[in-house]
N, C-alpha and C positions, 0 to 999 in steps of 0.2 A: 455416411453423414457428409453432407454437405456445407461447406462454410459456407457461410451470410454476412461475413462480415464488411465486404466491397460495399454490397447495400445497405449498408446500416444507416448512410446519412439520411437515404430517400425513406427508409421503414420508418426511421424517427420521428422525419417532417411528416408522416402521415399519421404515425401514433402523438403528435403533438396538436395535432386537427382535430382527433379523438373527442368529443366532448364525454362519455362515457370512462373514458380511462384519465380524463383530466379528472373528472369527478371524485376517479378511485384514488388516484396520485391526493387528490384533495384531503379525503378523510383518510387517508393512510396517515398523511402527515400529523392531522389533529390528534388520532388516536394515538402516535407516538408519545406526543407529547402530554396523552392525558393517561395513557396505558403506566409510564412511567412513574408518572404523580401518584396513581392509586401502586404501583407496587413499593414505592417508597412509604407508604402509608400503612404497606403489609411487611414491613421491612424493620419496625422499632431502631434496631442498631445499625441501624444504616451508620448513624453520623461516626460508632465506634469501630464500625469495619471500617469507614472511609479512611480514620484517621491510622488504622493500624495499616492501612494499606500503604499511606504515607511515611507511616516508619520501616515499613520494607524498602519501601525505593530509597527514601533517603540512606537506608546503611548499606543498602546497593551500590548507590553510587559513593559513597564514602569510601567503599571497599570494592571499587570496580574492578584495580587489579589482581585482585583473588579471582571472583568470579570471573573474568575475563580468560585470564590462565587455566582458571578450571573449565571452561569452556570449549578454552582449543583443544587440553587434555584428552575430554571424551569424544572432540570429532576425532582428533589425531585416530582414537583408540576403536573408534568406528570407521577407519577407513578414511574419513574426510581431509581435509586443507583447510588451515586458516592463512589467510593473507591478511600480512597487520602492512598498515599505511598511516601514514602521518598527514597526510597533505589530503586536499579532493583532487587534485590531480593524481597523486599515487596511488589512490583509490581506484579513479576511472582509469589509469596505464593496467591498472591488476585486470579488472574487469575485462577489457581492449584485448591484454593480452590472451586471457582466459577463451575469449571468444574468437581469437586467431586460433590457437591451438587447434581448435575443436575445428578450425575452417567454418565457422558462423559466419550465416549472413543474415539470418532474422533470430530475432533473441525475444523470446515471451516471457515477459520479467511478472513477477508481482508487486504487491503495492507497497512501495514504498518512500517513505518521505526523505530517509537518509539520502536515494537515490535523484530526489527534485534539489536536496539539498546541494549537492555536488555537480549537479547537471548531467546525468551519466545518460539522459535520454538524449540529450545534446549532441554529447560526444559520441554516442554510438550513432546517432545519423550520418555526424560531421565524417565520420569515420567506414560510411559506406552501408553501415547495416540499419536491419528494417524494424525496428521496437514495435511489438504487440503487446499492451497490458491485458493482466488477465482478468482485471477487478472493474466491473462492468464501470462503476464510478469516474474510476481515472481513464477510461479505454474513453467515457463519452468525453472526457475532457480534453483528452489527448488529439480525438477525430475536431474537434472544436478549435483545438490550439491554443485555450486556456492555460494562465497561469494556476500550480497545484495547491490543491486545497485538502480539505480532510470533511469529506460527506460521510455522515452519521444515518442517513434520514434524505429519501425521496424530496 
């Protein structure tokens, strides 16, 4: 297999000329947002799921350091590493270091917002290495050099 991803700007600007896939891009979008409508409609207790889902998170975070400890518990007990940080800097020094260890120079991260929240894509440039997202959304944002966002929907 071969990467494509050097030519992604040029694929793009030609898939953006596309009148046939603007078209699809078009009703992809609509149908999201009417696919959705009808299954909240097939859905009755949507509003009771929503709101218990709200009382999960909230005693989530009520009780984050339970769950958090019990968290590191089972990676500890699979083998893993938790690194606790206080700061977004101690965060991205863990990250820095972790990627030193390993002798990293390109780091294929997934998507995350904790990660925009901190600047950890910043820092790993600032710091020599090459960041690939892997989540087609933020990889076009990233070749763009957009500020991050959270796409749901073409």
């Amino acid at each position: 297999m071969k990467p494509t991803t050097r030519a992604f700007k040029a694929q793009s600007a030609v898939a953006l000329r596309n009148a046939q896939l603007q078209d699809a891009l078009g009703r992809a979008k609509s149908r999201f947002i009417d696919k959705r409508a009808h299954a909240l409609e097939e859905l009755p207790e949507f509003d009771a799921l929503r709101a218990q889902a709200k009382k999960t998170k909230d005693h989530t975070l009520n009780h984050l350091d339970y769950y958090l400890e019990r968290f590191e518990s089972q990676v500890v007990a699979n083998g893993g590493r938790v690194h606790w940080t206080r700061t977004p800097e101690e965060a991205r020094r863990a990250v820095i270091d972790i990627c030193r260890q390993a002798d990293g120079r390109r780091v294929i991260k997934g998507k995350s917002m904790i990660g925009e929240e901190i600047a950890l894509n910043e820092e790993l440039a600032a710091q020599g290495m090459e960041v690939v997202e892997t989540d087609l959304g933020e990889y076009i944002i990233q070749l763009a050099e957009e500020p991050p966002s959270h796409i749901i929907a073409p």
